[in-house]
N, C-alpha and C positions, 0 to 999 in steps of 0.2 A: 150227156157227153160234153168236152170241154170244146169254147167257143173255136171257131176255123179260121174267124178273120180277124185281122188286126187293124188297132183305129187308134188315130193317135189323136188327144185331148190336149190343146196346146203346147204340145211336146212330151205329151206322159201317155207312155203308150200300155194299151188296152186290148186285153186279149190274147188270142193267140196265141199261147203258152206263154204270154208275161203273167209276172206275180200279180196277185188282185190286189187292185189299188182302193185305198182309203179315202175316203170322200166324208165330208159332213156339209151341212147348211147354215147360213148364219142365220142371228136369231133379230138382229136390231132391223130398223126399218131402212130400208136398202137407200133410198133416195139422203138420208142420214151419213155421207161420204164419210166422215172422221171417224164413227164409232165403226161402223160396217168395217171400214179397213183396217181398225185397230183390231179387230173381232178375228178377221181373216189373219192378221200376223199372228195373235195369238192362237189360232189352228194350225197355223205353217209350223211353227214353233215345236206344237204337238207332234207334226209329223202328218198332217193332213195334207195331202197330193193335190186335191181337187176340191173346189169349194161350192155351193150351191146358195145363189142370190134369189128370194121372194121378189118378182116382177108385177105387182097387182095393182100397181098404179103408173101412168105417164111419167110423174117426175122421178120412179123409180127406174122406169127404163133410160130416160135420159142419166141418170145419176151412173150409170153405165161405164161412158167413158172414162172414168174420172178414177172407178173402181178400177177396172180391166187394167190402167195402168199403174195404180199403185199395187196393186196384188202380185203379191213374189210368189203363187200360187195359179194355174189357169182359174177362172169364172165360167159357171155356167148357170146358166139364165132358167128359174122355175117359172114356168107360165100355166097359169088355168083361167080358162074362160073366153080371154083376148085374144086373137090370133094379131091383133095390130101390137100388141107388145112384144109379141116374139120380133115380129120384124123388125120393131127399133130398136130391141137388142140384139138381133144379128148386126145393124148398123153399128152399132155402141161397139163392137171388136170383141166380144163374147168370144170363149174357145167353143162353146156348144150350149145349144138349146135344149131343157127338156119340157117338152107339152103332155097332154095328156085329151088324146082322140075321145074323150069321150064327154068331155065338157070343152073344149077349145070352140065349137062351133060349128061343125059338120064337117064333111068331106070336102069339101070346097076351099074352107078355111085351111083346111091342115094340109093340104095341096099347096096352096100359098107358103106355108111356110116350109114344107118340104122345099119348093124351088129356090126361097130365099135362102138357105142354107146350103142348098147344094152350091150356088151361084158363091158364096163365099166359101164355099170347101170348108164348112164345119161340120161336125157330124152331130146327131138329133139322139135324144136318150123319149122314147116312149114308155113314160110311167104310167100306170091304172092307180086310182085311188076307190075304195069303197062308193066314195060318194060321186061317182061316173058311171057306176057296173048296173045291170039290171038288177032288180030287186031279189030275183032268185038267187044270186049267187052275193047278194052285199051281207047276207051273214055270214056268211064261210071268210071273208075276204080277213077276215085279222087272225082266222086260225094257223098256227105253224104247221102244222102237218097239211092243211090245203096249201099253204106256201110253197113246204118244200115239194107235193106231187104237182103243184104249177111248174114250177121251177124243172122238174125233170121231164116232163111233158115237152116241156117248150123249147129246152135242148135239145132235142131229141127231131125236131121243126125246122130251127131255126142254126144257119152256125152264126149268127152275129154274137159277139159281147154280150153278155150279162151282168147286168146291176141286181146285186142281190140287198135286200132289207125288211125286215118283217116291222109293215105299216105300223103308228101306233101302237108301239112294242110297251111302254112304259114309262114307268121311273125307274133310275138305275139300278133297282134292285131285281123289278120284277123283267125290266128291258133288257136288261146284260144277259138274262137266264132264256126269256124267250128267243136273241137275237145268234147267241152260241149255238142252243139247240138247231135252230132254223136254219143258219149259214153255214153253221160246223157241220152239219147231214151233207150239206149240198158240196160244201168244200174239199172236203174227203174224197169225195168221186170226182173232184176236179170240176164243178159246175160254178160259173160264178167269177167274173173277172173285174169288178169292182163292189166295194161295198159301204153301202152305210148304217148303222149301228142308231135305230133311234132312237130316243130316250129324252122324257122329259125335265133336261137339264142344260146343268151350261154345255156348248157342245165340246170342246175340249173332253170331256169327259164321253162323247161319242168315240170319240179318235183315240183312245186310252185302251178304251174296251175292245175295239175292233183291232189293234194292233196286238192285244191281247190273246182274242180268238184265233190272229192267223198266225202268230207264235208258239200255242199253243199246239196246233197241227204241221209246226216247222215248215211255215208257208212263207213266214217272211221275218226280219230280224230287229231288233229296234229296243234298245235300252236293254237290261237286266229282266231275267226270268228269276222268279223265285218260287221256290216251296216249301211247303212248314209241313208238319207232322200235326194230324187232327189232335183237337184234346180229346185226353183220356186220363182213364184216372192215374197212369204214370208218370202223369207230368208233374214234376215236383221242382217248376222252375218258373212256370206262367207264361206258355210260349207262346199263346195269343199275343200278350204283352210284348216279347219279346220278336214275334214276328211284323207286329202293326210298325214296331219302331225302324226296324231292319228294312221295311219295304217303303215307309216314309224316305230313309237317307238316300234308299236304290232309284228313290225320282231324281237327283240332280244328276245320274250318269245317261249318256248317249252310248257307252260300250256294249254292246252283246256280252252275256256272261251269265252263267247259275249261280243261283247262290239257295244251298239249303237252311233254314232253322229248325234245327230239334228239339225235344223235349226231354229226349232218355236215353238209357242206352241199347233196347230194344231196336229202333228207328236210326238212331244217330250216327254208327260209323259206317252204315249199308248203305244209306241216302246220300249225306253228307257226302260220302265218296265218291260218286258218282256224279257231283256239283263242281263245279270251277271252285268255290270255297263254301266252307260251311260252319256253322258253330251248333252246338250240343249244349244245351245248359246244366246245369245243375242246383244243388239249395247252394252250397256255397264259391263251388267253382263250378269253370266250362271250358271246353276246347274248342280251341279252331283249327279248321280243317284246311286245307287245301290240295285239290288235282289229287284226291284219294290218301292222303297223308294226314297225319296229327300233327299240327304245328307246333303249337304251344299250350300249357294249362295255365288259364288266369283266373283271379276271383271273376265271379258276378259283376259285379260293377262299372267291370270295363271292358266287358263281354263281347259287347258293338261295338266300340271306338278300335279298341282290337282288330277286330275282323275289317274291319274300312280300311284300318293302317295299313293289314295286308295287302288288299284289292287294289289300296293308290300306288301302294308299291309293286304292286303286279304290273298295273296300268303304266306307268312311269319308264318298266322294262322292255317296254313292247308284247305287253301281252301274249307271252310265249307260254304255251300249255305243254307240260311236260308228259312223254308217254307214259301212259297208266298202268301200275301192276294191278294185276286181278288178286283180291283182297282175298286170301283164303282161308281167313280167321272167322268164327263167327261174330257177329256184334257186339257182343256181350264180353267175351274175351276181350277184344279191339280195346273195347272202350277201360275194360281192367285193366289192361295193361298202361291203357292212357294213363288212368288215375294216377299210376308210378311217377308219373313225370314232373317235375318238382315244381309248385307254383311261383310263376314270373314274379 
């Protein structure tokens, strides 16, 4: 069931029927000011809400203040082991702490730093990692499907907030695949009110993916959606090609917007229609689509520069989507009758 309370993380609120927010961690060594905060703008940039700082040494916890106030993003302080580092990063003006009860140092300890938190009104994120958990359950701990019947159990417990991430997920091939599955089950049913996407890489590319996932379930909005039409052997245009290059130029927009690529004319005026704009290729021409209509037919070659002309020109107008006829033609017609249409 979806969290009950709401908790706000240096002003980015969590939970309680807000959208689930994005979070990543940095990767440089924290007490390292210049890189750490260059690292954090380059997440902010991404679209990352929330940042998460490695505390494993003194001069990193003091390196603290330094962060906390260059960062156009809240901080929150990763602690294992120390329970005296959490408290100097409650000092250091942290938006919140997260420890993990089961290497921090006993009950006693985490006692400690529950009060030092409350006493500054930040709230406390309780992460488990494998290597904290009893030996029966640290193999299960990187499986998805034990994630997600964790994950539903514990809602079901508890109404706080939930940080959703499947540990140890990968490299961005096999992490993207594991991190969808695992948060996309739990997200659908509304479980899960932050998340982060792990993956052994730059993390920007954490913040890509997971912005990804929650677009993809219309959970939250953030740049251009795209979709292409699988290959097959109808494609007689190389829309692999022609999609890597269309979703390459779809990174410099911050606009909400669909856009489809196709391959044929099977896929092309049924998809394509149903996208804010779209192109169709062909061996020597293509069409561009736009809000369920056939723009114009131009050769191949200028297929993409094309369709951008559109979109900037859409974007330029205010972005005004016009209402949609329901397309009664089949695809295949659509797209014959396109063919008619004289090359630009």
């Amino acid at each position: 069931m979806a969290s009950q309370r709401q908790i706000s993380v240096g002003g980015v609120t969590i939970g309680g029927g807000a959208p689930p927010v994005v979070q990543s961690m940095t990767l440089t060594k924290t007490h390292d000011v210049e890189a750490t905060t260059a690292q954090i703008a380059a997440l902010a940039s991404a679209g990352c809400e929330i940042v998460r700082c490695a505390v494993p040494k003194t001069e990193d916890a003091e390196a603290l203040k330094k962060i906390v106030r260059f960062s156009p993003i809240p901080v929150i302080a990763d602690i294992h082991f120390n329970a005296s580092l959490a408290l100097k990063a409650i000092d250091s003006g942290v938006a919140a702490v997260r420890i993990n009860p089961g290497n921090i140092g006993g009950p006693d300890k985490v006692a400690l730093v529950v009060e030092a938190a409350r006493k500054a009104k930040i709230p406390m994120r309780i992460g488990a990692n494998s290597g904290s958990l009893p030996k029966h359950l640290s193999d299960l701990a990187q499986h998805v499907p034990t994630m997600i019947r964790a994950y539903r159990m514990l809602s079901e417990k508890v109404p706080y907030p939930l940080h959703l991430g499947v540990t140890e997920a990968g490299t961005p091939f096999s992490g993207s695949i594991k991190s969808a599955v695992g948060m996309g089950a739990l997200l659908v049913d509304g479980i899960g009110d932050t998340i982060r996407v792990s993956l052994t890489a730059d993390p920007v590319e954490e913040v890509k993916t997971a912005f990804e996932i929650l677009k993809s379930l219309g959970l939250r909005e953030r740049g251009p959606v795209m979709i292409a039409c699988p290959s097959c052997g109808r494609d007689n245009v190389g829309v692999q090609t022609l999609a890597e290059k269309v979703e390459a130029r779809l990174h410099e927009y911050p606009q909400h917007f669909e856009v489809a690529v196709l391959g044929c004319a099977v896929n092309g005026p049924g998809e394509a229609g149903d996208a804010d704009f779209g192109i169709a290729g062909g061996r020597d021409v293509g069409f561009v689509y736009a809000h369920g209509r056939v723009l114009t037919k131009v050769s191949s070659d200028i297929l993409i520069d094309e369709l951008f002309h559109e979109i900037d020109r859409w974007i330029a107008d205010g972005m005004h989507r016009p209402k949609r006829l329901k397309m009664a033609k089949p695809a295949a017609l659509a797209m014959a009758e396109a063919s008619l249409i004289p090359l630009e």
